[in-house]
C-alpha positions in Angstrom: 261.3 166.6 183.0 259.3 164.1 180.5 257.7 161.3 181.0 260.2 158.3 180.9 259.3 155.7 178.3 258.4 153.2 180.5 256.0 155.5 182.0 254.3 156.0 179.1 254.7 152.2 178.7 252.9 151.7 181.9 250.1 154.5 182.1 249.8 155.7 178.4 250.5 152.9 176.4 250.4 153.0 172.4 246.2 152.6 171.1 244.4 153.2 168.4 243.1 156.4 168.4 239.1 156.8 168.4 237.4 157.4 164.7 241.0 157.0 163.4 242.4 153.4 164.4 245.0 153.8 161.6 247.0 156.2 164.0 248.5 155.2 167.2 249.0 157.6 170.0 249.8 157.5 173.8 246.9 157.5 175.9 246.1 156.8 179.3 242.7 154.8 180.4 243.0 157.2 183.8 244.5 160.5 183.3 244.8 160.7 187.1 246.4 157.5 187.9 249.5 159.0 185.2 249.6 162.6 186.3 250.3 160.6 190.2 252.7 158.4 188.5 254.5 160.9 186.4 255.2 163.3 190.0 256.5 160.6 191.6 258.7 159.7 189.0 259.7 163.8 188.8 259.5 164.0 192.6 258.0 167.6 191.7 254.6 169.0 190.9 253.3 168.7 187.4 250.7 170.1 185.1 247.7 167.5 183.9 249.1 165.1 181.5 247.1 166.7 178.7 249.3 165.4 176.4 248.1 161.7 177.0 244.6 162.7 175.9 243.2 163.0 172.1 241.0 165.6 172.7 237.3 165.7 170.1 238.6 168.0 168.2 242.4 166.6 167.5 239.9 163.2 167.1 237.3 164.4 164.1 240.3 166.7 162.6 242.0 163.2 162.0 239.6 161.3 160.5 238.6 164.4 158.3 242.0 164.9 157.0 241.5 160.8 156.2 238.6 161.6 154.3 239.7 164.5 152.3 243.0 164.0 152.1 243.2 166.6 149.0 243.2 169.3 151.9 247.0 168.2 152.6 248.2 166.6 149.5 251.5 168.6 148.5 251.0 171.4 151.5 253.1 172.6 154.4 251.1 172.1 157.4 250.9 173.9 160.7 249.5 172.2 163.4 248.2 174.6 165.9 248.1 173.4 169.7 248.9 169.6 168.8 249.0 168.4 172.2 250.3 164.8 171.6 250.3 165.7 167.4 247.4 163.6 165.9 246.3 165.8 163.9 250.0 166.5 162.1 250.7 162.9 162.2 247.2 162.4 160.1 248.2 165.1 157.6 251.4 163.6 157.2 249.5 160.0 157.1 247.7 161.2 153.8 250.0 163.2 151.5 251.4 166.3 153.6 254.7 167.4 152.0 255.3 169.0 155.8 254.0 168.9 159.1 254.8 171.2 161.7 253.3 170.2 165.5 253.3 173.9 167.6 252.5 173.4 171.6 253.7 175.6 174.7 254.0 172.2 176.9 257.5 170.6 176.0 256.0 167.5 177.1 253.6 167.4 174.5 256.0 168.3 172.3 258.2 164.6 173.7 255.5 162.8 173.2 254.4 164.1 170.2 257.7 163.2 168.1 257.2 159.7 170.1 253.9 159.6 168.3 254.8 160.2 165.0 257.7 158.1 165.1 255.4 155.0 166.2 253.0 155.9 163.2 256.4 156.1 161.3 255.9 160.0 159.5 258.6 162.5 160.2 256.8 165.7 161.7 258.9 168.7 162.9 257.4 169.4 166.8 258.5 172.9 168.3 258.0 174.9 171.5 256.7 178.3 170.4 253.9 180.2 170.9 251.4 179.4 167.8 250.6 183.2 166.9 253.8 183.9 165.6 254.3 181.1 163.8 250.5 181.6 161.8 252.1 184.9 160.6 255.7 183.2 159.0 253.4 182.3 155.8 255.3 179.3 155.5 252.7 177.0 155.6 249.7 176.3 153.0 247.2 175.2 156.0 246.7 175.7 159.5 244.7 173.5 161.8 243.3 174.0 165.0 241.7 172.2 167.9 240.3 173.2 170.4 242.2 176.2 170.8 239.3 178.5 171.9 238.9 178.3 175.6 240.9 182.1 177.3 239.6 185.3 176.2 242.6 187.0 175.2 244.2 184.6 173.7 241.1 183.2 171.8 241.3 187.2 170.0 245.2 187.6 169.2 244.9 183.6 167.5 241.6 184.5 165.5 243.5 187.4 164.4 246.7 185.8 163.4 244.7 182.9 161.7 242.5 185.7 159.8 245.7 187.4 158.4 246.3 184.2 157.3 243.7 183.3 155.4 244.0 186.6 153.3 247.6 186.1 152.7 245.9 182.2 151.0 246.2 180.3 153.5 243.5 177.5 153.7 242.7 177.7 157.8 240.9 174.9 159.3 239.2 175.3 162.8 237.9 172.5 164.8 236.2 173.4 168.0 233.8 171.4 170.5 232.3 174.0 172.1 235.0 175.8 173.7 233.9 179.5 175.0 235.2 181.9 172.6 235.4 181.3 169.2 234.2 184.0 167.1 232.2 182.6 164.4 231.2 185.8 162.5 234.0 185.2 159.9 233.5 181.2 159.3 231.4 179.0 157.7 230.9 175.4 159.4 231.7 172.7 156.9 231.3 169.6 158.9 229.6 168.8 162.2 230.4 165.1 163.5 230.2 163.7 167.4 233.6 162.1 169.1 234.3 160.8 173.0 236.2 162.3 175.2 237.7 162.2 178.3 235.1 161.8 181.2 237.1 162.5 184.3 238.3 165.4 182.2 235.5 166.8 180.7 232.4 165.4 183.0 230.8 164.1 179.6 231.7 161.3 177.8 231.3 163.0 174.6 230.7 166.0 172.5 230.1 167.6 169.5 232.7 168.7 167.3 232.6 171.6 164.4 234.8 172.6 161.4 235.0 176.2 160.0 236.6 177.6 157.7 236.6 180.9 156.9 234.0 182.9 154.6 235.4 183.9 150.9 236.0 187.7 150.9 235.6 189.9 147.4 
């Protein structure tokens, strides 16, 4: 079940997101406070609320894309993880002839396509696993944000992401310090330092890195 829109209303109202107050995105002020709300309203249990947080690395991925927007111009985009899509919303802000938002939580994907419709851009939001859809080689560039936190997983996306890169496609990694991101293969091309959630992540902020990967010969 999603969130009903006056739940979002009440708990995760519409703001400016943080180092990019041109997009607005639900967020809530007290992620608990929602995640109570929201399993009263189901009656059921429910997983965290993630999607009512921009998390660093969706946060400097935004205002990057705003300050290279050449990095989208004209390209199919793939959205890795979106959680609540600010990062597809931003590419399709500054020139992206498509944006795709990919996230395994349906509720993300709800309140994702309620994002993108407030910051009036038309991104297509799906419920798939992201691995699969890195190796379609539909899309010119991938982003990701803080995707690197399980073992496993972290090794079957770096894989799928460095197939892609061969194949041309520009890859874009944002990470803030997530456990397992292999950065043999990458070069950093942009260190910056965003907020974040405190009762989520005990810190009030962190830093955030962009790779891309190495040329090969």
């Amino acid at each position: 079940m999603h969130p009903s829109l006056s739940l979002l209303d009440r708990w995760a109202p519409l703001s400016p997101v943080s180092g990019c107050q041109s997009i607005l995105a639900h967020q809530a002020s007290d992620i608990f406070a929602l995640w109570q709300a929201w399993e009263k309203e189901c009656g059921t249990i429910r997983d965290v609320p993630y999607w009512a947080i921009v998390w660093p690395a969706a946060q400097v991925l935004a205002e990057y894309i705003a300050a290279n927007a050449s990095l989208v111009i004209g390209k199919s985009v793939l959205d890795c993880g979106c959680g609540c899509g600010v990062a597809a919303i931003a590419a399709m802000t500054h020139g992206a002839l498509h944006a795709t938002g990919c996230d395994l939580d349906a509720s993300a994907i709800f309140v994702g396509d309620r994002n993108a419709s407030s910051n009036t851009v038309n991104v297509s939001f799906v419920c798939q696993d992201v691995i699969n859809l890195c190796n379609t080689g539909r899309f010119g560039l991938i982003l990701v944000a803080d995707l690197f936190y399980q073992r496993d997983f972290a090794a079957d996306l770096l894989a799928a992401l460095t197939e892609a890169h061969h194949r041309g496609c520009d890859v874009i990694i944002a990470d803030s310090g997530r456990p397992f991101l292999a950065k043999e293969t990458l070069i950093e091309i942009h260190s910056q330092t965003a907020v974040t959630s405190f009762d989520v992540e005990g810190c009030r902020s962190r830093t955030v890195r962009l790779y891309r990967f190495k040329c090969t010969t």
